[in-house]
VOGU-576127 format. One record per residue (C-alpha): residue in one letter; x, y, z. Coordinates in steps of 0.5 Angstrom, whole numbers, padded with zeros to 4 digits, always signed. Each point is the difference from the previous one (the first is absolute). Layout:
AXYZ ...
***
This chain:
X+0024-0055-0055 X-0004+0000+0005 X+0000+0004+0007 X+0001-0004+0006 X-0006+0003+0002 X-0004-0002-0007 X+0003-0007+0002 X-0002+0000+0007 X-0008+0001-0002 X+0000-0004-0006 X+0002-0006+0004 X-0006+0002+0004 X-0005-0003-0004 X+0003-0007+0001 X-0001+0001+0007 X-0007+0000+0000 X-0004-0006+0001 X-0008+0000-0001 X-0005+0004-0003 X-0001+0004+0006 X+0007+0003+0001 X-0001+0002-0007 X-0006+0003+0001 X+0002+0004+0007 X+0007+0003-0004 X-0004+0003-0006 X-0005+0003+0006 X+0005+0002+0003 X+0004+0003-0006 X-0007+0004-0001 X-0002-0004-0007 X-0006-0002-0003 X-0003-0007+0001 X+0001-0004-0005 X-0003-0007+0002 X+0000-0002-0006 X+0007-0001-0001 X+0002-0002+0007 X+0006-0006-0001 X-0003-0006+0003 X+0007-0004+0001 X+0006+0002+0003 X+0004-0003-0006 X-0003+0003-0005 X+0002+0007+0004 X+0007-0001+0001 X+0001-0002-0006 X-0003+0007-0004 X+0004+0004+0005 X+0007-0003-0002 X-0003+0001-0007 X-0001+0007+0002 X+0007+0000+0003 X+0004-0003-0006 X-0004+0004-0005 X-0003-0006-0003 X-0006-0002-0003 X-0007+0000+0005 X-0003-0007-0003 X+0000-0004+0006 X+0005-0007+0000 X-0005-0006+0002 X-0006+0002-0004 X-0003-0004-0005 X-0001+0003-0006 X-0007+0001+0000 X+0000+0004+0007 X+0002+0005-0004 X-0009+0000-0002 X-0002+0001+0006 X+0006+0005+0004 X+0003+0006-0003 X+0007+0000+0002 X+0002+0007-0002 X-0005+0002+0006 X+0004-0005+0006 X+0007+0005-0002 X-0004+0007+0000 X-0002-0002+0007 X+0006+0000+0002 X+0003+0005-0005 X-0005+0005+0004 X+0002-0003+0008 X+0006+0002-0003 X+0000+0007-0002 X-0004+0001+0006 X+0005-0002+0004 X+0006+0003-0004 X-0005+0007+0001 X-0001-0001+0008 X+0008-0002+0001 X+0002+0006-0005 X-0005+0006+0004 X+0003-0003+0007 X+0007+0001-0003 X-0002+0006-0002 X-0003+0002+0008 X+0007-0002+0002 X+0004+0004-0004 X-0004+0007+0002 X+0000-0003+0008 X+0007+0001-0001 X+0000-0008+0002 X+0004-0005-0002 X-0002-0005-0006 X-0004-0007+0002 X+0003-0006-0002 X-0003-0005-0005 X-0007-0002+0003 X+0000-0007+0002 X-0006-0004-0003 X-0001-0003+0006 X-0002+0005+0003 X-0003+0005-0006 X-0008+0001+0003 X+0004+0003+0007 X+0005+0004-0005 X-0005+0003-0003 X-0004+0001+0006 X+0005+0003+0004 X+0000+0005-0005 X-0007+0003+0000 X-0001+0006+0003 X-0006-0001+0003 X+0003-0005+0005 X+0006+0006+0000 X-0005+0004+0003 X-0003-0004+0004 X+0006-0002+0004 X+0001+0007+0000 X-0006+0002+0003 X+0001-0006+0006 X+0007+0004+0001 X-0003+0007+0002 X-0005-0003+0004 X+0005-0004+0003 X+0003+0007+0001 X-0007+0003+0002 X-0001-0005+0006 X+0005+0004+0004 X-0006+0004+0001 X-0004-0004+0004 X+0004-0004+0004 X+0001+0002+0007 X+0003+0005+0001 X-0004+0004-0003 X-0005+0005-0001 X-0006-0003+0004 X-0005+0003-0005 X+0004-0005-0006 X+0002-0006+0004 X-0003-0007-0001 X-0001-0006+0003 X+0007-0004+0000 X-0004-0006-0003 X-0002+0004-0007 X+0006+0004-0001 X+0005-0007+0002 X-0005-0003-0005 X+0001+0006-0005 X+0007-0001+0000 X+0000-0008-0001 X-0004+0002-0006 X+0005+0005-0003 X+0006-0003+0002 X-0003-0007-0003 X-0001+0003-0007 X+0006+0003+0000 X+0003-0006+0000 X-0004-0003-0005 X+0003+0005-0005 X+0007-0002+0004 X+0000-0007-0001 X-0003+0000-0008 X+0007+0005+0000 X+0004-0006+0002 X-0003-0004-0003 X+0002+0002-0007 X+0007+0000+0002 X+0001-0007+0005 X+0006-0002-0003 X+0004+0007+0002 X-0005+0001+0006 X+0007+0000+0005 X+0003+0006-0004 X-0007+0004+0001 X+0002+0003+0007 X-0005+0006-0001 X-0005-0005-0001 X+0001-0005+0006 X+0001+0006+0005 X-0007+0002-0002 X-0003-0007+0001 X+0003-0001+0006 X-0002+0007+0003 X-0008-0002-0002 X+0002-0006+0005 X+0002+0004+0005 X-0006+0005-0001 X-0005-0006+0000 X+0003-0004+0006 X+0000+0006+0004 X-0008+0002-0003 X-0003-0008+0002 X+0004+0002+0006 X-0004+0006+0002 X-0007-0003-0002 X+0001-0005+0004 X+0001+0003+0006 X-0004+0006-0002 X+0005+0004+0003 X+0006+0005-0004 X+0006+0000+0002 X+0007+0003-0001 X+0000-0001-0008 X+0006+0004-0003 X+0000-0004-0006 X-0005+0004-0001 X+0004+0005-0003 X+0002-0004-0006 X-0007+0000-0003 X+0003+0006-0005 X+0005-0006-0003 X-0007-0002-0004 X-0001+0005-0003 X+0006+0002-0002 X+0001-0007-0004 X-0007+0002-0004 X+0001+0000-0007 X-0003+0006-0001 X+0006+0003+0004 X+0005+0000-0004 X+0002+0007+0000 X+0000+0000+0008 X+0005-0007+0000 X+0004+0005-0005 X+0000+0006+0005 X+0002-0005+0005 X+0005-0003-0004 X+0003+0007-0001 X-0001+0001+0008 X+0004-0005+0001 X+0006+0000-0005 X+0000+0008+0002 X+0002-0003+0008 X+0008-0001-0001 X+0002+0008-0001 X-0006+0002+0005 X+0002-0006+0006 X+0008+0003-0001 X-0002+0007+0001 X-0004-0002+0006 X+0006-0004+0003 X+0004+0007-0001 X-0006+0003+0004 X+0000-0006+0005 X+0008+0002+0002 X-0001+0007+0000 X-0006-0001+0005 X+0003-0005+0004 X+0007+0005+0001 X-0004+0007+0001 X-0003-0003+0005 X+0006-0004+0004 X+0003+0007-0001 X-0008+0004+0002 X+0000-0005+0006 X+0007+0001+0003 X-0001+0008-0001 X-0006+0001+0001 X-0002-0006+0005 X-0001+0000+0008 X+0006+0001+0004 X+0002-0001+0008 X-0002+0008+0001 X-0004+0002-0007 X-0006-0004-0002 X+0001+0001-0008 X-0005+0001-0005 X-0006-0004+0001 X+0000-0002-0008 X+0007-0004+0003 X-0001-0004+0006 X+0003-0007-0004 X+0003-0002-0006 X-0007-0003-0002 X-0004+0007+0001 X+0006+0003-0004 X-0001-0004-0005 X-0008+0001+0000 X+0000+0007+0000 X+0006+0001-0005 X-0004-0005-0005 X-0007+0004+0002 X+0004+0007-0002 X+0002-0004-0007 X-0008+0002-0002 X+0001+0008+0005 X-0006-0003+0003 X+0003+0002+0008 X+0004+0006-0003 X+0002+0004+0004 X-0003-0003+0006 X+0006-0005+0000 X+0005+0006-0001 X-0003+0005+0005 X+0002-0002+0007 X+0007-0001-0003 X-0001+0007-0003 X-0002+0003+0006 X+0007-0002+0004 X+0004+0002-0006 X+0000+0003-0007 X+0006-0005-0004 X-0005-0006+0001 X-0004+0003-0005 X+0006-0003-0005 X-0001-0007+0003 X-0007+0000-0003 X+0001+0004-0006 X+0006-0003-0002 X-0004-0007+0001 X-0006+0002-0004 X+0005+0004-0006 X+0002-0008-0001 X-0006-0004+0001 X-0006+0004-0002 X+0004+0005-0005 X+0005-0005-0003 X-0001-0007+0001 X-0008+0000-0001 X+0002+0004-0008 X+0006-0005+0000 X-0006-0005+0000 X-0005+0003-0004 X+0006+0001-0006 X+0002-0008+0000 X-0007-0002+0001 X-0002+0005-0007 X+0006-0003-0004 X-0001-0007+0002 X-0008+0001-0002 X+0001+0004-0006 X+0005-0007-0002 X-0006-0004+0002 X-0004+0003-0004 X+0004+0000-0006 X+0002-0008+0001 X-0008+0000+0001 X-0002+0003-0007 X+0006-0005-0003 X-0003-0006+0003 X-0008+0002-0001 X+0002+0001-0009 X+0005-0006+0002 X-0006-0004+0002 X-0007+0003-0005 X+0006-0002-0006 X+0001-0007+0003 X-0008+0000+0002 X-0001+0002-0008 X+0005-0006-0003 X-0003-0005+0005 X-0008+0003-0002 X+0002+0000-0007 X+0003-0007-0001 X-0006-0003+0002 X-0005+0003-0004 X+0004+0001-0007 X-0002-0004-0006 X+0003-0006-0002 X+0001+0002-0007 X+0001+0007+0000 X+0004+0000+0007 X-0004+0007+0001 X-0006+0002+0005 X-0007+0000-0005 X-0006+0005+0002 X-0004-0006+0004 X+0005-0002+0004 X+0002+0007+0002 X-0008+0001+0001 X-0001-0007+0004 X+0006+0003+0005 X-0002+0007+0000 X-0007-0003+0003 X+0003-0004+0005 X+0006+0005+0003 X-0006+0007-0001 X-0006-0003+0000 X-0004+0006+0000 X+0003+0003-0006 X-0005+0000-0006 X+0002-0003-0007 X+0001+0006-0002 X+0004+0002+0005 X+0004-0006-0002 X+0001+0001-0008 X+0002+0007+0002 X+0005-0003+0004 X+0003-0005-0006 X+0000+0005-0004 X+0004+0005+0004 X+0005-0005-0001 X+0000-0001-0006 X+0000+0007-0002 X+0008-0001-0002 X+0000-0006-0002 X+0000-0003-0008 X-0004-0006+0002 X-0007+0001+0002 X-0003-0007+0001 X+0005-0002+0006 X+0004+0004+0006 X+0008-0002+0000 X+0004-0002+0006 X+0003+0007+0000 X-0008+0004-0001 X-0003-0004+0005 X+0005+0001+0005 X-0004+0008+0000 X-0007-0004+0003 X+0002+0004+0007 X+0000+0006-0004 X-0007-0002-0004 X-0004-0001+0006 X+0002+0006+0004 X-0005+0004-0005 X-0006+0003+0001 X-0004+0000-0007 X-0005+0005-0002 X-0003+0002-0006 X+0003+0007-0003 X-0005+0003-0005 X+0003+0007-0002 X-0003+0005-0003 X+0003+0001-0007 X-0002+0008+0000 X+0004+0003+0007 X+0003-0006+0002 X-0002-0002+0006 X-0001-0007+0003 X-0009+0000+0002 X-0003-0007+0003 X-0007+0002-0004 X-0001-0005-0005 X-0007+0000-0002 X-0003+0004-0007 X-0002+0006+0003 X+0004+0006-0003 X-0002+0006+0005 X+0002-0006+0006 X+0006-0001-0003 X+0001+0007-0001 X-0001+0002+0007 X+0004-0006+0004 X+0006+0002-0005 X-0001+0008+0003 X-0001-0003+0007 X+0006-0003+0000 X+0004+0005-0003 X-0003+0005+0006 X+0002-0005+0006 X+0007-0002-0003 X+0002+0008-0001 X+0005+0004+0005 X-0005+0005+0002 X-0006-0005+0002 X+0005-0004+0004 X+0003+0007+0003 X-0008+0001+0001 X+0000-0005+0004 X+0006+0001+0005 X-0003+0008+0001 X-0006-0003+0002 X+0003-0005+0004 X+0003+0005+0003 X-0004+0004+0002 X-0003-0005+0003 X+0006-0002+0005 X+0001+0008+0001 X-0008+0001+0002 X+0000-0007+0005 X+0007+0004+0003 X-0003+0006+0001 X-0006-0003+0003 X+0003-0004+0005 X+0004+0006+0003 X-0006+0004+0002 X-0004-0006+0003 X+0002-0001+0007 X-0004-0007+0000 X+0000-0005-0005 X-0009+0000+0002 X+0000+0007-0001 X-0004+0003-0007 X+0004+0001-0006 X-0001+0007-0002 X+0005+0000-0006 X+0000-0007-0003 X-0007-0002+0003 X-0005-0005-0005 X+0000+0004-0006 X+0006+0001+0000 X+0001-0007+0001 X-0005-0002-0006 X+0003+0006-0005 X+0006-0005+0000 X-0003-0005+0000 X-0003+0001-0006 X+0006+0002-0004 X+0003-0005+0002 X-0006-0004-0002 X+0000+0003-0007 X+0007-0001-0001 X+0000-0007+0001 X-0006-0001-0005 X+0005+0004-0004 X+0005-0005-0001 X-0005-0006+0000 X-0003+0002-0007 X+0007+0003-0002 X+0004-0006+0001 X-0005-0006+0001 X+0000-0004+0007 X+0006-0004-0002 X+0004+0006-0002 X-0002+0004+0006 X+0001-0006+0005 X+0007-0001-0003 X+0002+0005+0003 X+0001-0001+0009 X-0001+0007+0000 X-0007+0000-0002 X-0002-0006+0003 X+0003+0003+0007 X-0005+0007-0002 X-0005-0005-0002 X+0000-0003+0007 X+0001+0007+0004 X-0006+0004-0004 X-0005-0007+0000 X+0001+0000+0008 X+0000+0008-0001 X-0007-0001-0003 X-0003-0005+0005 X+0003+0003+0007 X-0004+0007-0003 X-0006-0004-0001 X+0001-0002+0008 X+0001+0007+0001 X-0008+0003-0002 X-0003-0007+0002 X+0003-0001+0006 X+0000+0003+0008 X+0006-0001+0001 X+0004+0004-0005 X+0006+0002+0004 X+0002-0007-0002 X+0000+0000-0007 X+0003+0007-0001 X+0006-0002+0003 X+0000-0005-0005 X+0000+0004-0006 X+0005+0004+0003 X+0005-0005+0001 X-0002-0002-0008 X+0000+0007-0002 X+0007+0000+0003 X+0003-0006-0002 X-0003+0001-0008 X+0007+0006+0001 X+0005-0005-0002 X-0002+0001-0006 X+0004+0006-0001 X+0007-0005+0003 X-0002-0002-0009 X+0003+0008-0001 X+0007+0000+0002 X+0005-0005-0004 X+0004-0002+0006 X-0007-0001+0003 X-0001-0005-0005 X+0006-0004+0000 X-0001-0001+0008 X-0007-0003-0002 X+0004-0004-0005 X+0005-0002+0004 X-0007-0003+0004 X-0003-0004-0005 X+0007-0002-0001 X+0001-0003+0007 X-0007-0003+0000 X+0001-0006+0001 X+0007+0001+0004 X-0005+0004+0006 X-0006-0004+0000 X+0006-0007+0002 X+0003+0004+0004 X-0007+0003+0004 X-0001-0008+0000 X+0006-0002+0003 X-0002+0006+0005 X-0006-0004+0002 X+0003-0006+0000 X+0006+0002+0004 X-0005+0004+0004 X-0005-0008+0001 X+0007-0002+0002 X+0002+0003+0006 X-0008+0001+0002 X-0001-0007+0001 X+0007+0000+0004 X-0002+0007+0004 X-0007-0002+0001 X+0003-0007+0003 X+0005+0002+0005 X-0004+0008+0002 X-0007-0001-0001 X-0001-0002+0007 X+0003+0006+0003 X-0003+0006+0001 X+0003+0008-0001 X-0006+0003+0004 X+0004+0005+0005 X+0007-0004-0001 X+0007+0002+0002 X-0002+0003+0006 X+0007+0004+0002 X+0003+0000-0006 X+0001+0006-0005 X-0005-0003-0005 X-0005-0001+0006 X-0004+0007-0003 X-0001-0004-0007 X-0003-0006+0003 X-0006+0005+0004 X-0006-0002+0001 X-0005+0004+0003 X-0007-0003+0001 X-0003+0007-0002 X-0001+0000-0008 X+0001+0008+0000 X+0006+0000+0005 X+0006+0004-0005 X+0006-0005+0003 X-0002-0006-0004 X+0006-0004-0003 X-0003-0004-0005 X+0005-0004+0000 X-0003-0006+0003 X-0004-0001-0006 X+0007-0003-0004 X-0001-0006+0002 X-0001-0008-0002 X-0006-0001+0001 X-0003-0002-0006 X+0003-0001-0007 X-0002+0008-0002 X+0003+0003+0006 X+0006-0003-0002 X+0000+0002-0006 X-0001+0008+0002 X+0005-0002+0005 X+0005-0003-0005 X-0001+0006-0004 X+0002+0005+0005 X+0007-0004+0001 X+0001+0001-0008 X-0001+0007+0001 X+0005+0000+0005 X-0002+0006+0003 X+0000-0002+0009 X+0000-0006-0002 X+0005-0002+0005 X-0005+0002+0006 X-0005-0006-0003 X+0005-0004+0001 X+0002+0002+0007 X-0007-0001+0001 X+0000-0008-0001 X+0006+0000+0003 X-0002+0003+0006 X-0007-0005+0000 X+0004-0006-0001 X+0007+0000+0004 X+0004-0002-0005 X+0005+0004-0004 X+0000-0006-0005 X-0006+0004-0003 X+0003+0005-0003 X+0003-0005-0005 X-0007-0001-0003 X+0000+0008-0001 X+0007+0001-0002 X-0002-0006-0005 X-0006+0003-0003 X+0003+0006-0001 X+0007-0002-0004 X-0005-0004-0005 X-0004+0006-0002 X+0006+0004-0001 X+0002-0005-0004 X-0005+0000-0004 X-0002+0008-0001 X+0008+0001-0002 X-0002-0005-0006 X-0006+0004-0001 X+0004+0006+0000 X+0004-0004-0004 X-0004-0002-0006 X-0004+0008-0001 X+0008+0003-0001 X+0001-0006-0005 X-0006+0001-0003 X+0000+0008-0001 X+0007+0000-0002 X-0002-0006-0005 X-0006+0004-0002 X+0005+0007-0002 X+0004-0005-0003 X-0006-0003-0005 X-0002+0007-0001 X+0008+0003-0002 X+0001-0007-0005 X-0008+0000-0003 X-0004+0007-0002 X-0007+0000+0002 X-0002-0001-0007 X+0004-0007+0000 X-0003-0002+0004 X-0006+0000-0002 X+0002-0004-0005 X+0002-0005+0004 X-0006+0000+0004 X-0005+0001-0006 X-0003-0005-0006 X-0004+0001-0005 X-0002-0007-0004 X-0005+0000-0006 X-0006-0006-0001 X-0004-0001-0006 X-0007-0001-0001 X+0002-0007-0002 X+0004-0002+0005 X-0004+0003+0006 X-0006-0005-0004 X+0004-0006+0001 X+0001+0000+0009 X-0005-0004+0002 X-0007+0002+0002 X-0001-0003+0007 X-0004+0003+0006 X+0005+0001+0004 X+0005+0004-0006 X-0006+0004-0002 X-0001+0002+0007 X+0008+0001+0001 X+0000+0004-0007 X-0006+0004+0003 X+0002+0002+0006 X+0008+0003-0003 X-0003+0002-0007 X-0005+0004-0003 X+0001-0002-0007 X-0005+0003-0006 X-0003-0003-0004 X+0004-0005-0007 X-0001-0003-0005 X+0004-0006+0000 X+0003+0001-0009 X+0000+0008+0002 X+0007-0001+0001 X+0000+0005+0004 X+0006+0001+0006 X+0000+0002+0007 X+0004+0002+0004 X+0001-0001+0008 X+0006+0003+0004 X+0004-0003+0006 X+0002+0003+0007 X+0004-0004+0004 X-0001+0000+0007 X+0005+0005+0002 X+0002-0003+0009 X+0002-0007+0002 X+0006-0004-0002 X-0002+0001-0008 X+0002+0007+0000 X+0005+0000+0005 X+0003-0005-0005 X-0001+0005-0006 X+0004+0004+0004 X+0005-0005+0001 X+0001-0001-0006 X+0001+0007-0003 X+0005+0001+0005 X+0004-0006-0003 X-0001+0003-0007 
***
C-alpha cells in the first residue's frame, strides 16, 4: 500500500489544469522538455494519474481506437512516472536534511502548495535569507551611534534594512504557507512575523522623518539569524541553554538568599551608626547588596574588606566565611548540577538524533522502494544522492551503494534494514588505494613509469617514518630555541637580529621548504592536504616564503621580519603532536568544534544584544574625567597632554559606537574591575537602576561559560571513556573503508561533462580497458568532528 505522501503527490497530477502548469512543474522538477508528449486536456491527465495510482492499464479511456496511430500513450505515463521519482528523490533527500539537522520530519506535501514546498527547500533561497540576516546584523555598524567614519545616511541604511527585513519575510511567509492549515500552532513562527512588523514600521517611521530615534528592538535582529536553516546546530545549543537553566536558576536563588542575608548581616555590623561612620562599602542595604554581589566575582576584594579590616581583625571571618560559601561552594555546586544536567542532555541528544535519522531513513526509504521488490534500486539510490549531495560524483555515489551492500546477499536492491546506514555511507571521503604489491605501501602515482613508481613509493616511506617525523620536531625546535634566545639579547624589537638574522630565516625556511615537497611527492596532494597539520605547515611555510621574499625587496623590512617570527613561532605547535596527553587535548578540541563555534556565536549574539541596548540608554553620555570625587576619579583621568603618566583610560569603555560596546561588554565578562565601569555609568546617569543593566549582562555570560565549561568536562571525560571502550585500532576500523570497483562497473557511470569534471578533480585513475576485468580498489575515511563522530562515540559507549 502507498504512503500517504505517494498519495498526496500522485493526486497531484490531477490537480493540474493546462499544458502550462505541466510544462512549469517538469521545469521545475529540472526534466528535460518533452513538447511533444505535452497532455493537452485536462481529462486525459487526470484519468492516467489515477491509472497510475491504482496500478492499472496506461491506455487513455474516451479515446477512439484509432488515436492510438497518432499518440503513444505509454510516453503520457513515463512523463508522470519520471514527475514522480523526481519528487519522490527531492521529498526523500529533505528528510534525509532533517534527520541530520536534528529537526523534526515535515508532514505530507500538500499538493496545493507543492512549487512553494519544493522552493522552500533550495538552499539558494536558505543562503539568501541568511545573507539578509547578517546584513541585518551589520547595519548595527553604521547606524547612529556609531563610528563617524562607517555611518550612513539615515535613508540608506533604513532602505537597507526594508530590504533585508522584506526578504526575510518572504522566505516567512512561503514557511507558513506550506503549513496554513496549523499556522495558529507554529508560535515561533508568527512571533518571528510579528517581530518584522515591528521592525518594518519602525524603519518607515525613520526614513520618514529622516531621524533616528530610540530604537531597541534593535536588539532582536539576532532572532533572525538564529532561525536561518543553516543554524541548526546554534538553536540545538540554545536548546541545551535553555533546558540547562532549571539547576542553574535554583542554584542562583541559593546565591540570591545568601547575598540578600550577608548583607542585612554586613549592614547592621558593619554600617554607619550615630557615633561611627561605618564602612563606606555598607552605608544602606542597597550598597550592601551591590558590594557583596560585586565581590561574588572578587572584583573589589579586598578593597571591601579593608576598612573593616583596618578597625578589627575578626571582620575578616565575615567576608571569608561569605566567599567560603558562595564563590567556594555555591559556584562548584552550580558548576557540578549544571555538568550532570548537561551530560543527561547530551545522552538524551544522541538518543533522539539516531532516533531521528532511523525515522528520517524509514520515511526516505518508503518513498523510493520498489513497488515489485520493496527494496531501494541503485537509480533511485543515485537519483537521491544527486539531490541530498550534489556535488558527490557518480563514482562517489556507486562507492556509497556498494559500501552498504558489502554485507548484504541481495546486490541489485537496499533492504529497510541496510538502507537505514545511508548517514554512515555519506560521511566517506573516497580515494583511490593503489598499493604497491612488493613493500606494501599505499602510493598515489598511478602511471607506467617504473623508476616513478619506485621513487614515490621511497618517498613516501621516508616522510611516513618516526626518524623523519622526529627530524622534523628538532628542527622545529631548534627553531623556537634560536627565536627565544634572539629575543632576550635584543632590547628593541627595530634593533638588527644579530643571532636569528635573514640567513638564518631563509635556512629554515628552505628545510621547511623541502620538507613540504617531500610529503607532496610522497603522499600526493590529496594525501597531504588530508592531513589539518600539513595543511596548517602549508600555510605558515607559503606566508613564510612570501614575507621573506618582502623582506630582499622591500625598504621596510622590520616589518615582514616580524612576520616571519610570529609564523616561526606559531609552526611550534607541532611539537604539542609529541605528547599523548597533548593529542587527546587536540582531540578533545576537534570534538568540541561544533559546541565552541555555537557557543562563540552565541557570545556575539548576546554581546549584539546588549550593545544595542548599552549603546541606547549610554551612548550620549561622556566618561572624560568623570566621578570628580569619588574613589574611581583616577580611572576616569584625562589629561590634555598625551605623555602625561596619570591617564586612566578608562573613559574609552563606553557605548558609543557598536565596536566600542563590544570591547566594553568584553571587559565586563572578564569581570576584572568591571564594577568601576559600572559605577562610572552610574555616577554620569544619576540613577542606581543602572546597575541592573550590568548586573544582567554579567549573570547571562556566567550562564553561558558554566555550560561552556560544562560541555568541555563532558566532552574530555566522554573522550577517555571512548579511548577505554574501543582501542586505536578499532577505531580505525570504524572510521575506514575500503570498496572494490571493476572496470566494467566504473565503465557503466555516466559520461557527462560535469561527472568527468567531479571524477577528475577527486581521482586520478590509470588507464583501463573496458574487458580487462581489471579491479580497483578505493579507500574511505570518515570525517572524524561534528555531530558524525560524536555519534560514533555514542554509539561505542551504548555497545
Amino acid at each position: 500500500m502507498e504512503t500517504r505522501p505517494c498519495k498526496a503527490r500522485s493526486r497531484l497530477f490531477s490537480s493540474l489544469s493546462c499544458r502550462s502548469q505541466v510544462q512549469e512543474y517538469q521545469s521545475f522538477c529540472g526534466l528535460e522538455e518533452t513538447e511533444g508528449v505535452l497532455l493537452e486536456k485536462e481529462q486525459e491527465l487526470c484519468v492516467l494519474s489515477n491509472d497510475v495510482e491504482n496500478g492499472h492499464s496506461h491506455s487513455l479511456p474516451h479515446q477512439h481506437p484509432d488515436a492510438s496511430a497518432s499518440k503513444d500513450p505509454p510516453k503520457y505515463s513515463e512523463i508522470v512516472t519520471d514527475l514522480q521519482k523526481v519528487l519522490n528523490n527531492k521529498e526523500a533527500s529533505i528528510y534525509l536534511e532533517e534527520g541530520a539537522d536534528f529537526e523534526p520530519p515535515h508532514p505530507p506535501w500538500d499538493r496545493s502548495v507543492l512549487t512553494m514546498l519544493l522552493l522552500l527547500h533550495r538552499k539558494w533561497l536558505y543562503s539568501l535569507d541568511l545573507l539578509a540576516a547578517i546584513f541585518l546584523l551589520l547595519l548595527g555598524l553604521c547606524e547612529s551611534p556609531c563610528l563617524p567614519s562607517l555611518e550612513l545616511q539615515v535613508v540608506v541604511h533604513t532602505g537597507l534594512e526594508v530590504g533585508c527585513l522584506t526578504v526575510i519575510m518572504l522566505v516567512l511567509l512561503l514557511k507558513i504557507r506550506t503549513r496554513w492549515r496549523t499556522v495558529w500552532s507554529q508560535r515561533r513562527d508568527l512571533a518571528k512575523l510579528g517581530l518584522i512588523l515591528v521592525l518594518l514600521v519602525e524603519a518607515v517611521v525613520v526614513m520618514v522623518r529622516k531621524k533616528p530615534h530610540w530604537r531597541l528592538t534593535r536588539a532582536l535582529r539576532p532572532v533572525f539569524l538564529v532561525e536561518n536553516h543553516f543554524m541548526s546546530g546554534l538553536r540545538r545549543f540554545l536548546r541545551q541553554l535553555v533546558e540547562s537553566l532549571p539547576p542553574i536558576l535554583d542554584i542562583m536563588g541559593l546565591m540570591l538568599f545568601m547575598i540578600t542575608i550577608y548583607s542585612v548581616l554586613g549592614f547592621y555590623l558593619l554600617g554607619p551608626t550615630k557615633t561611627i561612620p561605618g564602612s563606606p562599602y555598607f552605608q544602606s542595604l542597597t550598597d550592601s547588596m551591590v558590594n557583596l554581589f560585586v565581590l561574588l566575582t572578587t572584583a573589589n576584594f579586598p578593597d571591601i574588606m579593608m576598612p573593616s579590616y583596618a578597625d578589627n581583625m575578626w571582620y575578616s571571618a565575615f567576608f571569608m566565611s561569605y566567599l567560603g560559601i558562595n564563590l567556594y561552594f555555591f559556584m562548584n555546586l552550580m558548576l557540578t548540577v549544571v555538568y550532570k544536567t548537561f551530560a543527561d542532555i547530551e545522552e538524551k541528544k544522541f538518543k533522539s538524533l539516531l532516533a531521528g535519522k532511523a525515522e528520517a531513513a524509514t520515511r526516505a526509504f518508503n518513498l523510493l522502494k520498489s513497488r515489485e521488490t520493496g527494496e531501494v534500486e541503485f537509480s533511485s539510490f543515485k537519483g537521491l544522492m544527486k539531490e541530498y549531495q550534489p556535488f558527490r560524483s557518480d563514482i562517489d555515489i556507486l562507492l556509497m551503494w556498494k559500501y552498504l551492500l558489502r554485507s548484504s546477499s541481495n546486490p541489485a536492491g537496499l533492504s529497510s534494514a541496510i538502507f537505514s546506514n545511508v548517514y554512515e555511507a555519506t560521511t566517506f571521503q573516497w580515494c583511490l588505494d593503489i598499493a604497491d604489491a612488493k613493500n606494501g605501501v599505499t602510493s598515489w602515482y598511478t602511471g607506467t613509469s617504473k623508476v616513478l613508481a619506485r621513487t614515490v613509493t621511497s618517498v613516501r616511506q621516508l616522510v611516513t617514518s618516526q626518524w623523519f617525523e622526529f627530524g622534523v620536531y628538532g628542527l622545529v625546535g631548534v627553531n623556537a630555541t634560536l627565536l627565544v634566545v634572539q629575543a632576550a639579547l635584543i632590547e628593541t624589537t627595530d634593533q638588527d637580529h644579530l643571532l636569528y638574522n635573514s640567513t638564518v630565516g631563509m635556512v629554515f625556511m628552505l628545510l621547511y621548504s623541502v620538507e613540504v615537497l617531500l610529503k607532496v611527492s610522497g603522499l600526493g596532494v590529496r594525501g597531504y592536504l588530508a592531513c589539518p597539520w600539513n595543511v596548517f605547515d602549508l600555510i605558515v611555510t607559503t606566508t613564510s616564503i612570501i614575507s621573506m621574499g618582502l623582506v630582499f625587496t622591500s625598504y621596510s623590512s622590520e616589518d615582514h621580519m616580524s612576520t616571519i617570527v610570529i609564523l616561526r613561532l606559531v609552526r611550534v605547535l607541532r611539537l604539542f603532536r609529541m605528547k599523548k596527553r597533548f593529542r587527546d587535548v587536540f582531540g578533545t578540541a576537534l570534538i568540541l568544534l561544533p559546541h565552541l563555534v555555537s557557543t562563540v556565536i552565541v557570545l556575539q549574539l548576546l554581546y549584539y544584544f546588549f550593545a544595542i541596548i548599552g549603546m541606547e540608554l549610554f551612548s550620549s553620555y561622556d566618561l572624560t574625567n568623570c566621578c570628580k570625587g569619588s574613589p574611581i576619579e583616577s580611572f576616569y583621568f584625562h589629561h590634555p597632554d598625551p605623555n602625561d603618566g596619570l591617564h586612566g583610560f578608562y573613559f574609552l569603555n563606553n557605548f558609543h559606537s557598536l565596536p566600542q560596546a563590544g570591547v566594553t561588554l568584553f571587559e565586563l565578562t572578564v569581570v576584572n574591575n568591571w564594577s568601576i565601569i559600572m559605577e562610572a555609568h552610574v555616577t554620569v546617569t544619576g540613577s542606581g537602576w543602572t546597575r541592573l543593566y550590568f548586573i544582567t549582562f554579567y549573570l547571562f555570560t556566567l550562564v553561558v561559560l558554566t555550560i561552556v565549561v560544562a560541555a568541555v568536562l563532558e566532552a574530555f571525560l566522554f573522550r577517555i571513556q571512548y579511548k577505554k571502550a574501543l582501542k586505536k585500532e578499532d577505531e580505525s576500523v570504524k572510521l575506514k573503508a575500503t570498496v572494490s570497483l571493476t572496470v566494467g562497473e566504473l565503465s557503466s557511470l555516466s559520461s557527462n561533462l560535469a561527472s568527468r569534471v567531479l571524477c577528475l578533480l577527486q581521482y586520478s585513475l590509470p588507464s583501463l580497458e573496458k574487458d580487462s576485468g581489471q579491479v580497483l580498489s578505493f579507500r574511505g575515511n570518515k570525517r572524524q568532528g561534528g555531530p558524525e563522530r560524536n555519534c560514533s562515540i555514542f554509539c561505542t559507549k551504548l555497545e
